[in-house]
NUMI-938627 format. One line per 10 residues: number of its first residue (from 1); their letters; for each residue x, y, z of C-alpha. Coordinates in nm, 4 decimals, always signed. Each point is the difference from the previous one (the first is absolute). Layout:
<atoms>
NUM = A = X:Y:Z; ... .
</atoms>
This chain:
<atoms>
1 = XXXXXXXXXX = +5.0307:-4.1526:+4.9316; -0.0046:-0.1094:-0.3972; -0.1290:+0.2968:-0.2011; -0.2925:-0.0611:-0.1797; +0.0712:-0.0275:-0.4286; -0.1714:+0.2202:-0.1408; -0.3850:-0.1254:-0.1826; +0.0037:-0.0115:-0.3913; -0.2675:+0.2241:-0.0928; -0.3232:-0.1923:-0.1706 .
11 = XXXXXXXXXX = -0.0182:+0.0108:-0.3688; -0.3027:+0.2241:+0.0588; +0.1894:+0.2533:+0.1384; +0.2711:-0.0180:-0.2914; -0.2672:+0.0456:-0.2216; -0.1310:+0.3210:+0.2091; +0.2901:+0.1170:-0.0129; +0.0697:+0.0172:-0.3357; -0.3435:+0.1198:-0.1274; +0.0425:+0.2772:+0.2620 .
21 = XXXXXXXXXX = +0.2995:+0.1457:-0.1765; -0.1508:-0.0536:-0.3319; -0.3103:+0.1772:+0.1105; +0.1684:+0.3166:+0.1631; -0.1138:+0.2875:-0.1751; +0.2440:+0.1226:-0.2793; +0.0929:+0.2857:+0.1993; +0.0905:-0.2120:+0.2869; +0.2124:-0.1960:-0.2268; +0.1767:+0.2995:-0.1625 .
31 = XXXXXXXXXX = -0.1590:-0.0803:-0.3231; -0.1809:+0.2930:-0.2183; -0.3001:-0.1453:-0.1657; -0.1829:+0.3157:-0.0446; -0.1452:+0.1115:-0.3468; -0.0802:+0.3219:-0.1178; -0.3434:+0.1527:+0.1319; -0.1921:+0.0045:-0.3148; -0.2828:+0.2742:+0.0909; -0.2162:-0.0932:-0.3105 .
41 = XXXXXXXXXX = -0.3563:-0.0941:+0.0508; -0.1020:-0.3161:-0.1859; -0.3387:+0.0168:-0.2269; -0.3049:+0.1010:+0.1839; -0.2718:-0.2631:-0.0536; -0.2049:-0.2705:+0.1654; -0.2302:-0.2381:-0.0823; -0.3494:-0.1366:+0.1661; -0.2828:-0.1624:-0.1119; -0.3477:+0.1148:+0.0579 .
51 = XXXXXXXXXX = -0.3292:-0.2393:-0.0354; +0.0729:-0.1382:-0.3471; +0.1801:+0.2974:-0.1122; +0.3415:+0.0899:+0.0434; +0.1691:+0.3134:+0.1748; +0.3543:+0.1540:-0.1076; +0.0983:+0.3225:+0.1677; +0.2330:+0.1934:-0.1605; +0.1679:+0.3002:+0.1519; +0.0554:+0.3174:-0.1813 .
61 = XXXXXXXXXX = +0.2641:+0.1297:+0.2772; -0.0218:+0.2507:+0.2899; -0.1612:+0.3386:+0.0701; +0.2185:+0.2221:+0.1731; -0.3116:+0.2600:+0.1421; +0.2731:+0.1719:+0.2287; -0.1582:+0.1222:+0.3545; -0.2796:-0.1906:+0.1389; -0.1826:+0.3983:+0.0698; +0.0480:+0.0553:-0.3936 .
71 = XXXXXXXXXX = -0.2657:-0.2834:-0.0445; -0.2309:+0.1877:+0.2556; +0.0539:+0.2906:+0.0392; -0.3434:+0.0748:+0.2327; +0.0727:-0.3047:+0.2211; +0.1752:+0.0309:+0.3568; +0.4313:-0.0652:-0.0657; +0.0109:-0.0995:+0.3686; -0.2854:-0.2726:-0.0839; +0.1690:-0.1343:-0.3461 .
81 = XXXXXXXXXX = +0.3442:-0.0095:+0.1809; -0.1493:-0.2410:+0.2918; -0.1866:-0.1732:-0.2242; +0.3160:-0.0857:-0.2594; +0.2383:-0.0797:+0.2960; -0.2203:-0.2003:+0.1771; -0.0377:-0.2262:-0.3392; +0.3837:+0.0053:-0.0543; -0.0292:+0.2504:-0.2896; +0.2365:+0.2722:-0.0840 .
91 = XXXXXXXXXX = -0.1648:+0.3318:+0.1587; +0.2590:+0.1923:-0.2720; -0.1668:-0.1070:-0.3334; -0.2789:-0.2104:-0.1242; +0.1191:-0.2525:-0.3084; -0.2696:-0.2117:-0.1002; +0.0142:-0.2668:-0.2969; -0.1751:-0.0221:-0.2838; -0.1577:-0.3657:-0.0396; -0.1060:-0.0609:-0.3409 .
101 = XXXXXXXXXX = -0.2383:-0.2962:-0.0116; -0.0228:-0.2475:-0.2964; -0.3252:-0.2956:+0.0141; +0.0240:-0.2575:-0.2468; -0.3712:-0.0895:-0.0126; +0.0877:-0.3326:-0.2465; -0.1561:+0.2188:-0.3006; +0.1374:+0.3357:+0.0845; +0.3585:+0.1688:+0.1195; -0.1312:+0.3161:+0.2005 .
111 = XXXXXXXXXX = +0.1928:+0.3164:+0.1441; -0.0935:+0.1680:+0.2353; +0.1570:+0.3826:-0.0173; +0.3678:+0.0291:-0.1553; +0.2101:+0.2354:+0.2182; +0.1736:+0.3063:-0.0928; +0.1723:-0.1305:-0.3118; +0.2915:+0.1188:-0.1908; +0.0218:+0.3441:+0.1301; +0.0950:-0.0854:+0.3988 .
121 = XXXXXXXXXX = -0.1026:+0.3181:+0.1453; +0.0732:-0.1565:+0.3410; +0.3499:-0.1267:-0.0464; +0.1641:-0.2654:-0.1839; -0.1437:-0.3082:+0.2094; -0.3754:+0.0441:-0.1505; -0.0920:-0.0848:-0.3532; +0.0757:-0.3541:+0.0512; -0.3042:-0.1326:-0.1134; +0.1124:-0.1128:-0.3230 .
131 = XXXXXXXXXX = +0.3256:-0.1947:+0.1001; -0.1522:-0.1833:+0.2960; -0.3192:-0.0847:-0.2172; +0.3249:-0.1671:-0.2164; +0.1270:-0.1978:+0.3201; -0.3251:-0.1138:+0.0542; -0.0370:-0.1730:-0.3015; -0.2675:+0.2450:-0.1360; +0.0818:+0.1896:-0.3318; -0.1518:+0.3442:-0.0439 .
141 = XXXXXXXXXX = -0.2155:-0.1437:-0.3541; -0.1198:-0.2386:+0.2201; -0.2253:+0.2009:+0.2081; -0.3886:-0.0156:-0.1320; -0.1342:+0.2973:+0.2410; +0.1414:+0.3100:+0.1324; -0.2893:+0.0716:+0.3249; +0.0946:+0.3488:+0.1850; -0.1133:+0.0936:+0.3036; +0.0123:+0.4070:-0.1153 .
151 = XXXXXXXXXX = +0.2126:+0.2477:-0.1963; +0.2991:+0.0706:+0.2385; +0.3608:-0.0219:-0.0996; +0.0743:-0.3122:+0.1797; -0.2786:-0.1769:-0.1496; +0.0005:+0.0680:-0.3703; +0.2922:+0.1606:-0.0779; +0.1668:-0.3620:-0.0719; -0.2697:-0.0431:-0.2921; +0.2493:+0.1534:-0.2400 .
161 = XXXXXXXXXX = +0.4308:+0.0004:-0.0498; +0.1727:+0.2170:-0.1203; -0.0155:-0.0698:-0.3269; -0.3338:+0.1528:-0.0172; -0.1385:-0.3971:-0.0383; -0.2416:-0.2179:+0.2506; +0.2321:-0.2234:+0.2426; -0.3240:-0.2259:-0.0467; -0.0841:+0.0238:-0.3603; -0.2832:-0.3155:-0.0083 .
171 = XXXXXXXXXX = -0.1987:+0.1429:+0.3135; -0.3567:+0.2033:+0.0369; +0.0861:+0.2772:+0.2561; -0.2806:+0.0182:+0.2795; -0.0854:+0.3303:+0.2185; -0.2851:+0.1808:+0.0862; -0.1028:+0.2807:-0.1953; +0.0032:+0.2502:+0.2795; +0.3695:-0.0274:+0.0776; +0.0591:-0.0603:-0.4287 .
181 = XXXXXXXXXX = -0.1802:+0.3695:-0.0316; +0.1468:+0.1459:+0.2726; +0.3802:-0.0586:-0.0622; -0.0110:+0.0441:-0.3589; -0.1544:+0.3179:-0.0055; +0.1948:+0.3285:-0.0271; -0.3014:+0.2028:-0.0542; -0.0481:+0.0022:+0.3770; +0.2800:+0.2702:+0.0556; +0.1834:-0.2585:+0.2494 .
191 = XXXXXXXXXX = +0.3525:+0.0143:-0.1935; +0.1923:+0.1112:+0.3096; +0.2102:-0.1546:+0.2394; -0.0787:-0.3886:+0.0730; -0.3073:+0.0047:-0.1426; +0.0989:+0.0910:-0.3062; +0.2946:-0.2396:+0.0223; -0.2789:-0.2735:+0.0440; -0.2291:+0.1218:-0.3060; +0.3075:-0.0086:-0.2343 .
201 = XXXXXXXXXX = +0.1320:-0.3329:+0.1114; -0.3879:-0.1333:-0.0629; -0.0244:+0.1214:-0.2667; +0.3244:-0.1128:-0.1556; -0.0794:-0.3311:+0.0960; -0.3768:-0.0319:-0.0310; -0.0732:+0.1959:-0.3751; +0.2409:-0.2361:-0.1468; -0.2327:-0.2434:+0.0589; -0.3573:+0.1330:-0.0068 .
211 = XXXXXXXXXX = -0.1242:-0.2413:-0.2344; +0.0766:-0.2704:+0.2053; -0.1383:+0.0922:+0.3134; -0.3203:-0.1516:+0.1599; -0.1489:+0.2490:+0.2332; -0.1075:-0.2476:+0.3436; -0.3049:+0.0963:+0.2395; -0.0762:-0.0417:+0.2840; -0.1629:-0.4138:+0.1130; +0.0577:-0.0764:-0.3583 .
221 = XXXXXXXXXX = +0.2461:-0.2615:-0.1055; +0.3026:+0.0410:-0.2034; +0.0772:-0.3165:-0.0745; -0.0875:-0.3330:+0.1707; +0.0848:+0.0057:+0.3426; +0.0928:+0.3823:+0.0528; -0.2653:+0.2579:+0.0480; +0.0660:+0.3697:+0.0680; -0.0870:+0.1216:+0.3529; -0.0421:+0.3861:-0.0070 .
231 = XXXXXXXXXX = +0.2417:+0.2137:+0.2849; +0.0117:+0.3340:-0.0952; +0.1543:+0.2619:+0.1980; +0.3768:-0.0785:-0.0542; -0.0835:+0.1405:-0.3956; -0.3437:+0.0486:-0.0903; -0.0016:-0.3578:-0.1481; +0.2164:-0.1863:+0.1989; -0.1245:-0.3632:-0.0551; +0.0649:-0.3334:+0.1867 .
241 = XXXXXXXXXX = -0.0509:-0.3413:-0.1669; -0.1695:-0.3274:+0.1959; +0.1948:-0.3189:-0.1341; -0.2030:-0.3516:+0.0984; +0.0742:-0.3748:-0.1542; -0.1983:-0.2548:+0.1607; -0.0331:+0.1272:+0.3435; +0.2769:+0.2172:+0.0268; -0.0366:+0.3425:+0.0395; +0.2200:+0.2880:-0.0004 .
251 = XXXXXXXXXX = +0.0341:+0.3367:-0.0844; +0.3041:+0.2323:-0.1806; -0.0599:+0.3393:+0.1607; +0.2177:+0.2427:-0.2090; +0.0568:+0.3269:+0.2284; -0.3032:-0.0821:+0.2617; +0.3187:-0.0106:+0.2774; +0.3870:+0.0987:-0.1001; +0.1077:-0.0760:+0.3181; -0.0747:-0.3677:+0.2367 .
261 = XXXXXXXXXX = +0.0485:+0.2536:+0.3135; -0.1085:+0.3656:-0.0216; -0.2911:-0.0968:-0.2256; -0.1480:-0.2862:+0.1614; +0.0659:+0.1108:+0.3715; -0.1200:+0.3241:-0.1261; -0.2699:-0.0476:-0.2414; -0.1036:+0.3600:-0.0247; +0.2837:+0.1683:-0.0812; +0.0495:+0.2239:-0.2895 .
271 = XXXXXXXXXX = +0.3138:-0.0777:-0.2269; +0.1540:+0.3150:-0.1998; -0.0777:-0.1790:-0.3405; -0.3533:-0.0801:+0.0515; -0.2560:+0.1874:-0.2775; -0.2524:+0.0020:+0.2824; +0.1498:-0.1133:+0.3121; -0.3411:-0.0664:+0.2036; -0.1837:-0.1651:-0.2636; +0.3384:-0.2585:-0.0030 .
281 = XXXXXXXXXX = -0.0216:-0.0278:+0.3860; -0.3818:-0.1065:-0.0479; +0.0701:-0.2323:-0.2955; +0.3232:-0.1376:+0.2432; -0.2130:-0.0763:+0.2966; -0.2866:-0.1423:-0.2057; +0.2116:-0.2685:-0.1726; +0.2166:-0.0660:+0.2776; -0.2658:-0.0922:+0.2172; -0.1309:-0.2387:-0.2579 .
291 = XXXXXXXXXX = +0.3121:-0.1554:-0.0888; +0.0650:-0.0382:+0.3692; -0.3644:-0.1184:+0.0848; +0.0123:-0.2669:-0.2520; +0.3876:-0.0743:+0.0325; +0.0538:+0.0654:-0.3492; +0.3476:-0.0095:-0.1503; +0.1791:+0.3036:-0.1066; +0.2394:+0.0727:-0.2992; +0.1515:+0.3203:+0.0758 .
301 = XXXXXXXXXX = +0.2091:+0.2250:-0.2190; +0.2029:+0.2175:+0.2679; +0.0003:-0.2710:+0.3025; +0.3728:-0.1709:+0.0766; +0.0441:-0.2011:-0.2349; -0.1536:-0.2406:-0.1189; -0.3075:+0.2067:+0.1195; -0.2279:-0.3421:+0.0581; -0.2139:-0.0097:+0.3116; -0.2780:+0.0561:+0.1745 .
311 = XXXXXXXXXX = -0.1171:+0.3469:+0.2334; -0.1996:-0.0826:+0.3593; -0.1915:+0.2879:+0.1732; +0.1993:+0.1000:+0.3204; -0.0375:+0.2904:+0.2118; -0.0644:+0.2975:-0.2293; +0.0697:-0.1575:-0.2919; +0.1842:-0.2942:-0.1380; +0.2630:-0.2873:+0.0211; +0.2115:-0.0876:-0.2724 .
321 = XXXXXXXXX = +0.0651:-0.3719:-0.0488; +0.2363:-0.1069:-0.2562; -0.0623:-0.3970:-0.1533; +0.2977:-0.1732:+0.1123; +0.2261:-0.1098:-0.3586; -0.0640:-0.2834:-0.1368; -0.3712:-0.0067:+0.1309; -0.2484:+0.0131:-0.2628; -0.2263:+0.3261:-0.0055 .
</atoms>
């Protein structure tokens, strides 16, 4: 019997062949291609628009609260542990961002709350405000409004550096009176502790600029386009602000919920830092309700970042939803 020559392989299978080896992973190959692991974090900020205005969150860094019981203390552990792990959450600490909202109205540049500023009581990874503002392609002078939701020291304490000067020196500062009189007085006797942490940071950043501040109220509007919402209970002026343009409609809510689990599948719980924490459960459910009635959008300061969504009534209490990026609000 003749043996049988042996076929030519097809140019396709040449080809195969040779793509194969050049495709092998490195490693495969005995080639290093690996480069350092970097383990910085690139600028926090992100850009939307919103009706005819236009939406730039900016983050000020993260809040490292430390044990999810610290937060509430009168709440079940067993209950915040299930509740964490069944979202994927650490059950060890609770870090929650601080989302720092810029809206270009077309006539106006307006901030909404600063973060904790130059001092970075919470570690070296807040107080970025000011350098991702930069990234953005926003410069501090730029800003026309400075709108707080109240008086606590990751909300205004970003008004001034540390050179004793406003980061923002062409804005009006906007807050209610109730939280401006309450963290800014010492007269009160509350000097200890947090508390008196909190009055001294106010009042450190809010004296400075007294003559510039607009005091808001509540259904009144600040400027076109953003009117204040009263929800106190979180401080005794805790305020959240309405945004529309044509027919869109959303709302920043400042401290209303710190957290897109514990406080919207548990509505009614008390958090450690609260001035009156049933009067902020009642102010939470009222305006969550509405926002989730209506399907109103949501800018929120301590949601993951970039904090943009929108909160649907389930169970007990509330979904979050996050807008997908690159979807308008």
């Amino acid at each position: 019997m003749r043996p049988i020559p042996p076929v030519a392989p097809r140019r396709r299978g040449l080809l195969a062949g040779a793509l194969g080896a050049a495709l092998l992973p490195a490693f495969a190959r005995g080639v290093s291609a690996a480069g350092p692991i970097l383990g910085t974090r690139p600028a926090d900020w992100y850009r939307t628009r919103f009706g005819e205005f236009e939406v730039t969150v900016v983050g000020d860094g993260d809040l490292d609260l430390g044990a999810p019981a610290a937060g509430f203390p009168a709440h079940p552990r067993d209950d915040l542990t299930q509740l964490l792990r069944a979202n994927f959450r650490s059950t060890e600490k609770l870090v929650i961002p601080q989302n720092c909202f810029v809206v270009n109205t077309g006539r106006q540049l307006v901030l909404f709350d600063t973060g904790v500023g130059y001092t970075r009581p919470f570690g070296p990874h807040t107080g970025m405000l000011l350098a991702n503002l930069r990234a953005a392609g926003i410069m501090p002078e730029q800003i026309d409004a400075v709108v707080c939701s109240h008086g606590h020291i990751d909300h205004v304490w970003g008004i001034i550096g540390g050179d004793g000067k406003p980061n923002f020196p062409n804005a009006q500062v906007f807050i209610s009176k109730a939280d401006f009189d309450f963290w800014t007085d010492e007269a009160r006797g509350r000097t200890d502790g947090w508390v008196g942490t909190f009055v001294q940071g106010a009042r450190r950043n809010l004296l400075p600029v007294r003559d510039r501040i607009t005091f808001v109220e509540d259904g009144k509007e600040v400027m076109p386009g953003i009117i204040a919402v009263s929800a106190p209970g979180h401080t005794v002026g805790h305020t959240a602000f309405a945004l529309q343009s044509g027919n869109a409609k959303a709302m920043f809510i400042g401290d209303l919920a710190h957290h897109d689990v514990i406080m919207l599948r548990r509505p009614q719980i008390e958090f450690a830092y609260d001035t009156d924490s049933r009067q902020s459960a009642q102010s939470r459910l009222r305006l969550l309700r509405m926002l989730a009635q209506e399907r109103i959008g949501i800018l929120s300061y301590h949601f993951p970042f970039p904090g943009l969504g929108y909160v649907a009534a389930e169970g007990e209490g509330f979904g979050w939803y996050p807008l997908p990026w690159g979807v308008n609000l």
